[in-house]
One Martini backbone bead per residue (centre of mass of N, CA, C, O) as a GRO file, in nm:
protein
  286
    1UNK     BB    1   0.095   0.038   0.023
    2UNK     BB    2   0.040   0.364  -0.064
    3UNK     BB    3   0.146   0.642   0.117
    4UNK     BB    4   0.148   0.947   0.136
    5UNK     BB    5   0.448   1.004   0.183
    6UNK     BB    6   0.529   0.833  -0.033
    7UNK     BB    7   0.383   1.044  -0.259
    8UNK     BB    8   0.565   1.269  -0.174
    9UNK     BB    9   0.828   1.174  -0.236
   10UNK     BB   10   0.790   1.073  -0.534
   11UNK     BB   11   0.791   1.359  -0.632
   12UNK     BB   12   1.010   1.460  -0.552
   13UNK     BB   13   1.201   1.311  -0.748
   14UNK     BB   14   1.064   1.433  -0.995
   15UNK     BB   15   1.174   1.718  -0.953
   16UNK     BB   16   1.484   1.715  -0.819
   17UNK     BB   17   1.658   1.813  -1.088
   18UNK     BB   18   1.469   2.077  -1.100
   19UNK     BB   19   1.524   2.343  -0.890
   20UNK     BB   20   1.423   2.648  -0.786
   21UNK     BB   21   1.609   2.893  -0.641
   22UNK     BB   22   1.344   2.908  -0.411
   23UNK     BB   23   1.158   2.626  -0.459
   24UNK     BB   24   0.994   2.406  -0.211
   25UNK     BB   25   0.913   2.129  -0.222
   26UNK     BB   26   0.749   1.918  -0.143
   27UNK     BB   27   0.596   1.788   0.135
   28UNK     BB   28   0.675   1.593   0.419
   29UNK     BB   29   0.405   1.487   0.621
   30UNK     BB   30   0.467   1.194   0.884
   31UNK     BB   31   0.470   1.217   1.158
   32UNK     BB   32   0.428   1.039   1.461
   33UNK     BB   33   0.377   1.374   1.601
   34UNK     BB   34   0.068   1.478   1.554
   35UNK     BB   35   0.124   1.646   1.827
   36UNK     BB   36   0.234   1.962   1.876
   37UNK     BB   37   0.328   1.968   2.147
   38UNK     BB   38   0.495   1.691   2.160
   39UNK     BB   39   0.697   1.808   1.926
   40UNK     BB   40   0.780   2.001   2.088
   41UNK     BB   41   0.925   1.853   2.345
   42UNK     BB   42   1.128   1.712   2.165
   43UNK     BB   43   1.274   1.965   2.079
   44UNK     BB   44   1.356   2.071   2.368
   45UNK     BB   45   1.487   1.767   2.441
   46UNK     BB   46   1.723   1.792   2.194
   47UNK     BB   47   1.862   2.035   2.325
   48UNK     BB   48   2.033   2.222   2.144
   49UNK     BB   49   2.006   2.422   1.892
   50UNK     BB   50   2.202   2.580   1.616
   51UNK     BB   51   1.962   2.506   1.371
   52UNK     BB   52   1.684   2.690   1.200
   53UNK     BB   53   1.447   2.460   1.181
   54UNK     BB   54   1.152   2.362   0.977
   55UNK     BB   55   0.940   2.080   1.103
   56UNK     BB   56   0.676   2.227   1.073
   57UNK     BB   57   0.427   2.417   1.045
   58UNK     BB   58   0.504   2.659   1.279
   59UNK     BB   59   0.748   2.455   1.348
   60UNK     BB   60   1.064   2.549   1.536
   61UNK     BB   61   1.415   2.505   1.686
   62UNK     BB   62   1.328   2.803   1.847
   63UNK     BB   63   1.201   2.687   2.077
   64UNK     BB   64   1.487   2.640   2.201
   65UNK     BB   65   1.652   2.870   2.293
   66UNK     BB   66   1.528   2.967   2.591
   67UNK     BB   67   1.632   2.675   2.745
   68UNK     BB   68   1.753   2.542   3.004
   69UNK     BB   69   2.119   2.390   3.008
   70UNK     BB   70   2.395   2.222   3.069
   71UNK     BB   71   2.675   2.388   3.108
   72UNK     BB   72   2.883   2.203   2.965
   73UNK     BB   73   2.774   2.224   2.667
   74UNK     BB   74   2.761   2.535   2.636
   75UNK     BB   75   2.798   2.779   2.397
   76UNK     BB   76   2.510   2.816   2.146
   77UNK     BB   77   2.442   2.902   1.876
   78UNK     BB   78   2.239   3.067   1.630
   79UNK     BB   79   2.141   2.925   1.281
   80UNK     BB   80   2.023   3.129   0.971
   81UNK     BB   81   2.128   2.963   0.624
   82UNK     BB   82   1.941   2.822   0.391
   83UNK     BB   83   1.986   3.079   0.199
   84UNK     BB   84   2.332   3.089   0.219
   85UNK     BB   85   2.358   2.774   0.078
   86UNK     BB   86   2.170   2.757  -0.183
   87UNK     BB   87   2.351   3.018  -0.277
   88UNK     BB   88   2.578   2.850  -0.350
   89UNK     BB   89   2.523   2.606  -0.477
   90UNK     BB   90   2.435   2.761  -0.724
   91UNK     BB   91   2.684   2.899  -0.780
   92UNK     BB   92   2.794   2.581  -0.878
   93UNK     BB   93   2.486   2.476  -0.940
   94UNK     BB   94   2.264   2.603  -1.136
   95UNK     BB   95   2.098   2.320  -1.193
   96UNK     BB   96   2.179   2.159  -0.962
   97UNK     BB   97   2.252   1.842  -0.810
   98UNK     BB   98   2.144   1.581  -0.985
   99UNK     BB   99   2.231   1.335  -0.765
  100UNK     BB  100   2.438   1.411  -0.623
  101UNK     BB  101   2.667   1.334  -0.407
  102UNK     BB  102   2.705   1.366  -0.026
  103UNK     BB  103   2.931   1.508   0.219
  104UNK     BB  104   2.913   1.536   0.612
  105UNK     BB  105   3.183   1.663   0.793
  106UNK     BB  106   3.048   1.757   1.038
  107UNK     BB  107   2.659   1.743   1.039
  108UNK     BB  108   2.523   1.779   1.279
  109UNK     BB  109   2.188   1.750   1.215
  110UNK     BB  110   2.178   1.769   0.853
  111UNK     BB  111   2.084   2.023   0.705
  112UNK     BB  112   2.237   2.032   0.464
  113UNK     BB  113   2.156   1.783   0.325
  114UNK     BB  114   1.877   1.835   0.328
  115UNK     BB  115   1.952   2.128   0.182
  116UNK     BB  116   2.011   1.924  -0.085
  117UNK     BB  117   1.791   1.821  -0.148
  118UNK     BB  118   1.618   2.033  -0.283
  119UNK     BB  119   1.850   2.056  -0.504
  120UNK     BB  120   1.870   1.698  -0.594
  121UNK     BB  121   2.024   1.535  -0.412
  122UNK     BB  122   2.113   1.220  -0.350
  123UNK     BB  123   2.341   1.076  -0.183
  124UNK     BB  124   2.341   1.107   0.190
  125UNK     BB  125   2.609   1.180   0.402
  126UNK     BB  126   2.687   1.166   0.780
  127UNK     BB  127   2.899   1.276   1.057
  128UNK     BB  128   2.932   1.266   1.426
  129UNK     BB  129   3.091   1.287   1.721
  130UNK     BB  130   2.798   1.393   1.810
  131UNK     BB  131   2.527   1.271   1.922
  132UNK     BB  132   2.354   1.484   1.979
  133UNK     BB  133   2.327   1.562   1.692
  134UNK     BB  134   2.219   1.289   1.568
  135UNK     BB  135   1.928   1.282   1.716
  136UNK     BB  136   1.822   1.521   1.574
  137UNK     BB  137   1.832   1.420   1.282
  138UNK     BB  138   1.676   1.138   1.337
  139UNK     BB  139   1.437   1.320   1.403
  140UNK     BB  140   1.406   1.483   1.130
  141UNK     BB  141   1.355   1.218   0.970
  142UNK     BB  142   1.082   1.124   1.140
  143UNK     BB  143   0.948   1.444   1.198
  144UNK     BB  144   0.987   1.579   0.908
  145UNK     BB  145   0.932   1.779   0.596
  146UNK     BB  146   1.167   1.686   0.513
  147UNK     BB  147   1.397   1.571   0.278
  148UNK     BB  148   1.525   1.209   0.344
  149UNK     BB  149   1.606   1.053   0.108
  150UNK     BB  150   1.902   0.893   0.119
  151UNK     BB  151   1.983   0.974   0.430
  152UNK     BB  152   2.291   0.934   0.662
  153UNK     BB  153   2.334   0.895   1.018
  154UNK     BB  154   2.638   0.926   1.188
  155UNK     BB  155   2.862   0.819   1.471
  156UNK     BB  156   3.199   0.992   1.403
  157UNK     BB  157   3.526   0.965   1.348
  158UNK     BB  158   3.691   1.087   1.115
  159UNK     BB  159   3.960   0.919   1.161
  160UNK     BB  160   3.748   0.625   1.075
  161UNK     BB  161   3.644   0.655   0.782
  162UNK     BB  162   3.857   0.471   0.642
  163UNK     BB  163   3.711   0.221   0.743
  164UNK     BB  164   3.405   0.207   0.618
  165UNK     BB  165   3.413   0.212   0.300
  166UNK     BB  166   3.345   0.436   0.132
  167UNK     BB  167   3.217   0.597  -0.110
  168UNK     BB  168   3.245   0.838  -0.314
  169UNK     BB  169   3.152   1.160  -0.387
  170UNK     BB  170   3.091   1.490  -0.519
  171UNK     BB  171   3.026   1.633  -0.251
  172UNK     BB  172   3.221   1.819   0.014
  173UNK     BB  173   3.196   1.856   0.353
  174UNK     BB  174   3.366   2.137   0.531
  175UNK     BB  175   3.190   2.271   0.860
  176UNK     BB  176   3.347   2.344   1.132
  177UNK     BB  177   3.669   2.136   1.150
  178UNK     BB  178   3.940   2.224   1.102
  179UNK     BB  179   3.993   2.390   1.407
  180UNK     BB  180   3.983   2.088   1.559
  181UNK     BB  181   4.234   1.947   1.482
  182UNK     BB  182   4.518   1.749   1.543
  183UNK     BB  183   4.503   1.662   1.217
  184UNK     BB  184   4.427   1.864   0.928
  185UNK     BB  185   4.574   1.746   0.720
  186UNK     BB  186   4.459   1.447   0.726
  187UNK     BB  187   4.128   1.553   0.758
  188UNK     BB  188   4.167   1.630   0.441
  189UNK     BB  189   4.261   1.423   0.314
  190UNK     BB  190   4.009   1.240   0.373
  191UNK     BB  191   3.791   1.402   0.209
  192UNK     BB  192   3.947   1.434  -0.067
  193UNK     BB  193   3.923   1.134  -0.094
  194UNK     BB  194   3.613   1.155  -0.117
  195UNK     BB  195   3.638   1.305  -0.380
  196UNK     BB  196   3.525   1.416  -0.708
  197UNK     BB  197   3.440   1.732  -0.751
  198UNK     BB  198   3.384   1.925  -0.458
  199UNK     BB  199   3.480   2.120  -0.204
  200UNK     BB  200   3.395   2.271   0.139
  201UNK     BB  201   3.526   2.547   0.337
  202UNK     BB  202   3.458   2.590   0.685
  203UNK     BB  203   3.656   2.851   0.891
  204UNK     BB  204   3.856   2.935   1.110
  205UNK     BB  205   4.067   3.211   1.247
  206UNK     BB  206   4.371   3.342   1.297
  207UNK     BB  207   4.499   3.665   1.444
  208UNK     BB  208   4.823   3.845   1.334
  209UNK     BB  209   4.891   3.658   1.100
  210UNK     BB  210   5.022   3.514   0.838
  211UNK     BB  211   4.961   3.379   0.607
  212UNK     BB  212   4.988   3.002   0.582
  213UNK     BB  213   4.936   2.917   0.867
  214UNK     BB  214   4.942   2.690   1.191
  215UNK     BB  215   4.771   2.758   1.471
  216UNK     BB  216   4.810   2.651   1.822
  217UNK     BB  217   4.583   2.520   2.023
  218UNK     BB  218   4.287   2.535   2.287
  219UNK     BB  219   4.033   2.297   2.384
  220UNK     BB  220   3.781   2.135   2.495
  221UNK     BB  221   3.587   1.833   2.557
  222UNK     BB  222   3.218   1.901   2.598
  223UNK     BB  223   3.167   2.098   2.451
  224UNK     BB  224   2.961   2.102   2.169
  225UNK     BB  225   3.129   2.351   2.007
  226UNK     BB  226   3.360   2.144   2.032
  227UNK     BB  227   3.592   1.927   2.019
  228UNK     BB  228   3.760   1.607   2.116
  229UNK     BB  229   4.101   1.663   2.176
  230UNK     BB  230   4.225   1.906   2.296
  231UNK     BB  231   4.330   1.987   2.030
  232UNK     BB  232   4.445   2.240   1.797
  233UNK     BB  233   4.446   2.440   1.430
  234UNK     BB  234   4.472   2.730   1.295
  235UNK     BB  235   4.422   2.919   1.059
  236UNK     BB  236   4.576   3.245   0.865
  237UNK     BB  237   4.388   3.180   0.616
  238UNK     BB  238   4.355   3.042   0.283
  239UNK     BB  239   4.646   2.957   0.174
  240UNK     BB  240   4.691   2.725   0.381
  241UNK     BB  241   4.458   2.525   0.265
  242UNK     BB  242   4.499   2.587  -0.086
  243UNK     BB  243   4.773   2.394  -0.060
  244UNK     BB  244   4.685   2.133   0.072
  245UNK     BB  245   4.473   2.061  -0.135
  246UNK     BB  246   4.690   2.075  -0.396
  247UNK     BB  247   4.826   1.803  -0.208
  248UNK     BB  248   4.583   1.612  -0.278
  249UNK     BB  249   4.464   1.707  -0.575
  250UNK     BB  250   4.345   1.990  -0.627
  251UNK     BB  251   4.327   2.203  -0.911
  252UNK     BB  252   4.106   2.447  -0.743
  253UNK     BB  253   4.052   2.785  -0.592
  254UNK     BB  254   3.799   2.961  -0.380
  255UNK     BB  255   3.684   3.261  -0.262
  256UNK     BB  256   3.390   3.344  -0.073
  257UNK     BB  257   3.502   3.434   0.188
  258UNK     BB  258   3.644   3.692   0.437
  259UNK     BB  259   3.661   3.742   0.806
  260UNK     BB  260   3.902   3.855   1.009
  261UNK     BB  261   3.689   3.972   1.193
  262UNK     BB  262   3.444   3.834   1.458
  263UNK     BB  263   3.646   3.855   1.682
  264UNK     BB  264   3.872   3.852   1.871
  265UNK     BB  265   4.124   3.658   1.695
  266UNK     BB  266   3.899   3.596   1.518
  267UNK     BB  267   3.816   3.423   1.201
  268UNK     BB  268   3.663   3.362   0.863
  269UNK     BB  269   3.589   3.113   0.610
  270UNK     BB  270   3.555   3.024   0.286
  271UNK     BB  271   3.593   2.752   0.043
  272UNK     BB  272   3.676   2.594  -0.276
  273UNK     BB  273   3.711   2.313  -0.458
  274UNK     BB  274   3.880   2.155  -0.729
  275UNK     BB  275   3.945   1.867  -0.967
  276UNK     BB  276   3.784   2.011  -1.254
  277UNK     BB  277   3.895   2.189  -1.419
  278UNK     BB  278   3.708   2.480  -1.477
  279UNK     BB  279   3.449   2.438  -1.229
  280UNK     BB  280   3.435   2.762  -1.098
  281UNK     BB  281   3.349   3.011  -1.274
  282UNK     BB  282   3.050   3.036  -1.151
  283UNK     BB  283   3.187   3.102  -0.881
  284UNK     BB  284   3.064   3.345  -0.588
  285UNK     BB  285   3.146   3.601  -0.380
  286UNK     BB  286   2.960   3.661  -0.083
   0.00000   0.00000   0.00000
């Protein structure tokens, strides 16, 4: 029997090669937390959450925003950005993701996933060191409107990926973990391995410093949006990511931004990869 839901997902997939610039997917709504209420209940349980997604009409993550948490967690940001992700995939591809595979390297809740599902993307897989992340992902997977047909989200250290034996993706996401890394050589080595067309890499950086350097830091690791290793290393730029990039293979890159100071002492930046040489020329700075 085909339920509502699945006839929800099958047009989805029949539109997703061609996603309109602004236009959202059908939408797919089969909450098994029929009761709105309910449904805060949970989203306030499993906060605090990073980024503002809406779980089903009139209902977002924005409600647990204000809601107190165990002071380990550490001070959480809360970010909503998927009008300017959107905008970036649209201007490295224009007419969509159109099936393209995608990988998320510390993917938080799995938002970008998601927001690559509307924009036509096939399989998609993501992974995050911390569980707490990862059970918001698979609520959102299970109780909300997103499109989520072959999104698997799981816990996992970079580290361990290169045994997971996974295929490679044609897009590899590596969003707010270079700066966590006590090996982010290593670490973008590991994503690089897996990329077939194109990275993201979006990172913080230190100030004060030439471009070029990795500097030392140190963090803890309890808070969430902390690393988990309490060693790591600061870029001083993007020259020296975009160095490390074309030393593991990738062809060419851009600078999408860079902000050198947003706090004092740290600025941060994204840029994009890619291995097939000319395939940046659509990609603009935002």
């Amino acid at each position: 029997m085909t339920t509502h839901c699945q006839s929800q997902a099958h047009l989805a997939r029949l539109h997703r090669g061609h996603p309109g610039p602004s236009a959202r997917p059908p939408r797919k709504v089969c909450s098994r937390l029929v009761d709105p209420e309910t449904l805060k209940t949970e989203i306030r349980r499993l906060g605090p959450w990073h980024h503002e997604i809406e779980v089903v009409p009139g209902v977002s993550t924005s409600i647990a925003r204000d809601e107190p948490y165990p002071e380990q967690y550490g001070r959480v940001t809360f970010l909503d950005w998927r009008d300017s992700f959107r905008s970036k995939m649209l201007s490295l591809y224009p007419g969509g993701l159109r099936e393209r595979s995608v990988l998320d390297c510390g993917c938080n809740c799995g938002e970008c996933l998601f927001w690559s599902k509307e924009l036509g993307a096939g399989r998609c897989y993501g992974f995050d060191a911390r569980a707490h992340w990862i059970a918001q992902g698979r609520f959102l997977i299970e109780h909300s409107q997103l499109q989520s047909d072959d999104v698997t989200l799981e816990v996992h250290d970079l580290y361990e990926v290169p045994s997971l034996g996974l295929e490679p993706f044609d897009v590899v996401l590596f969003h707010g973990l270079l700066y966590h890394l006590p090996d982010p050589i290593t670490g973008l080595r590991i994503a690089g391995d897996l990329t077939k067309e194109l990275i993201v890499v979006n990172t913080a950086t230190v100030t004060g410093h030439p471009d070029g350097l990795l500097m030392l830091g140190k963090e803890g690791q309890t808070q969430l949006l902390s690393g988990i290793y309490g060693l790591n290393w600061f870029p001083t730029g993007p020259e020296v990511v975009a160095r490390i990039l074309a030393w593991i293979g990738f062809a060419e890159w851009k600078l999408l931004w860079w902000h050198q100071e947003v706090e004092p002492g740290r600025g941060r930046l994204e840029l994009v990869a890619s291995k097939i040489p000319g395939s940046l020329s659509s990609a603009t700075r935002l």
